[in-house]
Structure formats: structure tokens, C-alpha cells
N, C-alpha and C positions, 0 to 999 in steps of 0.2 A: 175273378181273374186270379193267375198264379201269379207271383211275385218273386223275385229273386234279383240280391245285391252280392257284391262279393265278399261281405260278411256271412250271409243265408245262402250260398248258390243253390239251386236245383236244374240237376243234366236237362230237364227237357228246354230248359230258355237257353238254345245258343243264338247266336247273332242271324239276322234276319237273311236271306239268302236272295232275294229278293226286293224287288222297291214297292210290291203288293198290288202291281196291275195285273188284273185277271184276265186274259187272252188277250190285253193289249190297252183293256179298257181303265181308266182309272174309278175303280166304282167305291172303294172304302179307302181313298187315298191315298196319294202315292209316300213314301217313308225315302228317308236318306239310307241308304247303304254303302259299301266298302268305303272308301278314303273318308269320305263327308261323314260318315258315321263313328267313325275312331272316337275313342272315349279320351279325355282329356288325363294324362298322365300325370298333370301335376294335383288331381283331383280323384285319387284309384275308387273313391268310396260313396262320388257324388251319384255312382247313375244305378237307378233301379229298372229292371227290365222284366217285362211283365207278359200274360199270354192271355186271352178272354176265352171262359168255357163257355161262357151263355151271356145273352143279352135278350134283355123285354123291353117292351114300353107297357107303362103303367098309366093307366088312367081312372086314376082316383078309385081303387081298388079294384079296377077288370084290366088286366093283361094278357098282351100278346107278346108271344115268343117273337125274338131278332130274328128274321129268317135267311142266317147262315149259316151252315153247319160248322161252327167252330171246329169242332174235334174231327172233321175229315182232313187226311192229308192232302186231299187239294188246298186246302183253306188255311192251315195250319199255321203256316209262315207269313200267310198275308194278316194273323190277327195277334201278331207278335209284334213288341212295341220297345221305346225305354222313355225313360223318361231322366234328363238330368239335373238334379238338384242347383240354379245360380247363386243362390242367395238363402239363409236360412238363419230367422231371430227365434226369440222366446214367442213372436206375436206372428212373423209373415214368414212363407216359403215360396220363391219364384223358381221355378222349375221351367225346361224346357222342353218336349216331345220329337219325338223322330220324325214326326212331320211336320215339324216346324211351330208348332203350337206352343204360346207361352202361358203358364198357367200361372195365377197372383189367388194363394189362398192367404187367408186372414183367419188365426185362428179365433173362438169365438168368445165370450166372456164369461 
């Protein structure tokens, strides 16, 4: 995946244009966009936003390609994300995703 904060920008990660239903259908989930998506302004440096070039699954050393063509511009937007930082120690990072997802890593020892 490409990565970009507003520390790092990179032009090709602008804001999602899209909520990432594909002809209608919610197949790789649907994302907050315009109001619900606003980035929290007392926080300019929390949210990193990101774009997927490829995806596999791995099974235990035999892998198959994700089968969506990330890098077409049909798909483009729907595989474009952010992710915002809530909470961040020396040990945990709670973040939260454009689709609602909350992640709790722990780092490790």
C-alpha cells in the first residue's frame, strides 16, 4: 500500500470520491465520505491515508493474487482508505478506519 500523512503527502491519495459501492453493490465495503469523513481539525496530523496496489492470500508459502485490479481506474477510489490515529503510547495505538473499523495494536517486546 501507498501511504501518505500531511507530513509525507503524495498527489495521488486525494480524498475518497466515493463511498466504494461498485454498481450499487457493497462488495469491498462501504467508507464514510464527504461530511462524515472530515478530518478532525484539532488533530491536523492524526490521519494517515493510504491506497492498496496488490493483495494475496498466503497459505503457508503458496499464494494467490486478490482478485481486484487495484491499479484500474474503475477500482481506484474504491481501494483508497485513511486511517485515524485516537490514542498513541510508547506501548498501544488505537486508530480508527474510514469504515468504521477500530484497530488496538500493541506493540511488542
Amino acid at each position: 500500500a501507498l501511504a501518505s500523512t500531511s507530513a509525507y503527502p503524495l498527489q495521488e491519495l486525494t480524498d475518497r470520491e466515493g463511498t466504494g459501492e461498485i454498481l450499487g453493490l457493497n462488495i469491498l465495503g462501504v467508507s464514510l465520505v464527504g461530511e462524515e469523513a472530515v478530518e478532525d481539525p484539532q488533530r491536523p496530523d492524526s490521519r494517515i491515508r493510504f491506497v492498496f496496489d496488490e493483495g494475496k492470500f498466503d497459505f503457508g508459502g503458496f499464494s494467490l493474487p486478490y482478485p481486484v485490479p487495484f491499479r484500474s481506474p474503475l477500482f481506484r477510489d474504491a481501494v483508497k482508505g485513511w486511517i485515524d490515529v485516537t490514542y498513541l503510547s510508547d506501548r498501544i495505538r488505537i486508530s480508527r478506519g474510514n469504515k468504521g473499523t477500530t484497530f488496538v495494536l500493541k506493540k511488542e517486546d
